[in-house]
C-alpha positions in Angstrom: -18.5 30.3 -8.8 -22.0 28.9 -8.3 -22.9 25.1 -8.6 -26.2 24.3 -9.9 -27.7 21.1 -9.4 -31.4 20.0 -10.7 -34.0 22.2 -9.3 -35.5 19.5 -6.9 -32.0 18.9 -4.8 -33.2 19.2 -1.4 -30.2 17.5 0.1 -26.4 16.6 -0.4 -24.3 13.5 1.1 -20.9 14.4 2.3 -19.0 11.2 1.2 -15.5 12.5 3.1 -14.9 13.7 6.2 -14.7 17.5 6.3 -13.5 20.8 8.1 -16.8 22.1 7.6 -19.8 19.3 7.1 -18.4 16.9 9.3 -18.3 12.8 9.4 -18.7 11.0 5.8 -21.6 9.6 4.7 -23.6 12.7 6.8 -26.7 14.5 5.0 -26.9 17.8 4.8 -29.9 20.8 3.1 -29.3 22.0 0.2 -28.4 24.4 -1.2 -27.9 26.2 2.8 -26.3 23.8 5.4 -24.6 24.2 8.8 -21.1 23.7 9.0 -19.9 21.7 12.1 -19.4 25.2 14.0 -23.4 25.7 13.6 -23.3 28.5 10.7 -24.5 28.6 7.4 -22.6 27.5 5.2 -23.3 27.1 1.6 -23.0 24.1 -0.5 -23.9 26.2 -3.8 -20.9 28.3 -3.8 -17.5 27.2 -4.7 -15.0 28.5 -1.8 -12.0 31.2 -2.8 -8.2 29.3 -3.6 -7.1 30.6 -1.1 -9.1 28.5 1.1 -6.9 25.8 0.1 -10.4 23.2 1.1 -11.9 20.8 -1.0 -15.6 19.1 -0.2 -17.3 16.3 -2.4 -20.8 15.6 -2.1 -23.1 13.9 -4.2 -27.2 14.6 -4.5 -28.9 12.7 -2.3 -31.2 10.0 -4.2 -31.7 9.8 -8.2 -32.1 13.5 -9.8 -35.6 14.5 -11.5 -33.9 16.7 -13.9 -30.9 15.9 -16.3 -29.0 18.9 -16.6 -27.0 20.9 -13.6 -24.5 23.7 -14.2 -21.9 26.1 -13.2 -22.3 29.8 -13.0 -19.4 32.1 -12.9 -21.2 35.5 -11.8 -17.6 37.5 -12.5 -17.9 36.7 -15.9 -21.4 36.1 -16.2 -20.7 32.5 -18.0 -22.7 29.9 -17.6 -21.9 26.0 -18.2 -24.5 23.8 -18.9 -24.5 20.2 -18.9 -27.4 17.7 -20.2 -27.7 14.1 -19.5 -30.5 11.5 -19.8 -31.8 11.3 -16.3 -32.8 7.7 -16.6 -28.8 6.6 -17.8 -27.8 8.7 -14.9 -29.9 9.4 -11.8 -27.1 10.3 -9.5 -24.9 13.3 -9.4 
């Protein structure tokens, strides 16, 4: 599964400490960050089950773009959602 956040995301903030990005409240690239081990790792991609991991991160500053989405490649499905920007600028 792919996440798909407004094309002019540039950044993410972790807002719980994690495994893999670290300290709360730390800003990270997006959509390709480093884990706290130094290796890629990629906030666009939703990790397997079996990973039994959870991250929550929110877009860093107000979004230029109301929609964002989430792909699943297996299937070939993709879920759209629209919202007025301007009602709500953070995601």
């Amino acid at each position: 599964m792919e996440l798909i956040f407004p094309k002019a995301t540039t950044g993410i903030l972790n807002v719980h400490d994690s495994i893999n990005l670290g300290k709360k409240n730390t800003i990270h690239q997006y959509p390709i960050t480093k884990n706290i081990s130094g290796q890629d790792y990629y906030l666009n991609k939703v990790g397997k089950k079996s990973y039994n991991n959870t991250e929550k991160y929110y877009v860093n500053g107000p979004v230029t773009e109301g929609q964002c989405s989430i792909y699943y490649p297996k299937h070939n499905i993709l879920y759209s959602v629209n919202f007025d920007k301007d009602k709500m600028p953070y995601l």
